[in-house]
N, C-alpha and C positions, 0 to 999 in steps of 0.2 A: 504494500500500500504506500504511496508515495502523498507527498506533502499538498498535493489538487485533491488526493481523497481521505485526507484527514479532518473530522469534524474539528470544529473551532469553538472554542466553551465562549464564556459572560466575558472574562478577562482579555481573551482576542479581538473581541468584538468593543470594548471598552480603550482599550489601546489604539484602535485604528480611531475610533471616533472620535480620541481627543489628537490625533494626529491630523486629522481633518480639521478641528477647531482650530489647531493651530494654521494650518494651512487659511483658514477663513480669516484670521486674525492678521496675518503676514499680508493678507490681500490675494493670496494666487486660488482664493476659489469665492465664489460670490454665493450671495446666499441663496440664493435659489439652487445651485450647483451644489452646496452643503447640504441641504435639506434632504438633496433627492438620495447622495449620498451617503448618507447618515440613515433613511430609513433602509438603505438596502445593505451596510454595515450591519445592523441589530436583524435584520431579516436572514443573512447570510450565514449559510450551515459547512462549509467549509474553508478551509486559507485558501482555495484560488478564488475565490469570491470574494473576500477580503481583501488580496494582494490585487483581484483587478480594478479596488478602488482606489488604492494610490499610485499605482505604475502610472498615467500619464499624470499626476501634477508637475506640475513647473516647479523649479530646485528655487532655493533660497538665494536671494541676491546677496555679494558679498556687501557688509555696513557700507563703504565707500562708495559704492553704484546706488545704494538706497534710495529713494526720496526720503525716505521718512529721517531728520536731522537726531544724533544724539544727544539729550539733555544733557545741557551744562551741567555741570555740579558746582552747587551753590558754594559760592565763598562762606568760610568760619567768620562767623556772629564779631564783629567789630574789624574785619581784616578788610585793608584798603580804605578804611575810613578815619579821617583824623582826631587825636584826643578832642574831644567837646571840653571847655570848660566847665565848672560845677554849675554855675548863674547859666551857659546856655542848657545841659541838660533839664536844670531844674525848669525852666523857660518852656522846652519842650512839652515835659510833663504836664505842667501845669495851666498852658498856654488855654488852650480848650476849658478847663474848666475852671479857669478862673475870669473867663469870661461869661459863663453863668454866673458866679458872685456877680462881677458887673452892674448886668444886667437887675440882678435883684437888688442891686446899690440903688440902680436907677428909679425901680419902682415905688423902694419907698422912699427916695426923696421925693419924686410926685404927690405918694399919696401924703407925705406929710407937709409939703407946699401943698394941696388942695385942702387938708383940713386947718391949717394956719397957723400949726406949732409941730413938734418934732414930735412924732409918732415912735412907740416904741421900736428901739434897731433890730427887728429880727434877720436880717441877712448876714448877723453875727454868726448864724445858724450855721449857715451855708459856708463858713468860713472854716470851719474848723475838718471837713473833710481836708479841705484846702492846709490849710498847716502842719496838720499828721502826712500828708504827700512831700510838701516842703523838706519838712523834715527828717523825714525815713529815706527822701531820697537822698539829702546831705550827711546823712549819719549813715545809709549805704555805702555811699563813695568813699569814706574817709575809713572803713572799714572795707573793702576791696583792695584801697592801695595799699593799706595796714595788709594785708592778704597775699598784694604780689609782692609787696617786698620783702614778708618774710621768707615764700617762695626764694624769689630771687639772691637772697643772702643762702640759703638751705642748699642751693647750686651751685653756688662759688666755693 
């Protein structure tokens, strides 16, 4: 009995079909061509029925002939970009939401020019997200470089 009249189990039949996926995935079979393929992979009761479903695919393109481009690989987290001062990071951080304070600065001065005396400051409120960021990021930073430098002594 030769390998055209050996039955083919679950497992042959699962191998060619993810060989076919891949092939659908690469682009050298369209999905119409997959489908039809693929019902007649699980239908098929021996290897040469199996093997007459990938003899003719198209081979794989070598990367360089590709169309499809390699994804860069992302630069490491601070690399190519210059130390930030502490005022501009803190700046950053806070840029955005310190201009919602602002804003609530803005409303109760209205409301307290439209009632005719100073209205209690609640945009105090809103202030103290604001200062625990301030500050966690300046007690961050001075504890990071506190970090590489011990690093950097621990090297030498």
């Amino acid at each position: 009995m030769g390998r055209e009249d050996m039955r083919a189990g679950d497992g042959d039949r699962k191998a060619v079909a993810e060989q076919l996926k891949s092939a659908l995935d690469e682009g050298r079979l369209d999905l119409g061509e997959y489908d039809e393929r693929l019902q007649r992979a699980y239908a098929a009761k021996t290897f040469a029925d199996l093997d007459g479903l990938l003899v003719d695919l198209p081979g794989t393109r070598p990367v360089e002939h590709s169309q499809i481009q390699p994804a860069a690989t992302p630069a490491p987290a601070g690399a190519g970009q210059p130390e930030r001062s502490l005022g501009r990071q803190i700046l950053h951080w806070t840029g955005p939401y310190g201009s919602v304070v602002l804003v609530c600065v803005v409303i109760w001065a209205i409301t307290s020019a439209s009632a005719g005396h100073l209205t209690y400051f609640w945009p105090i409120w809103t202030l103290i997200p604001l200062i625990f960021l301030v500050s966690g990021q300046a007690l961050g930073d001075r504890g990071r470089d506190r970090s590489r430098d011990r690093r950097r002594d621990r090297n030498r």
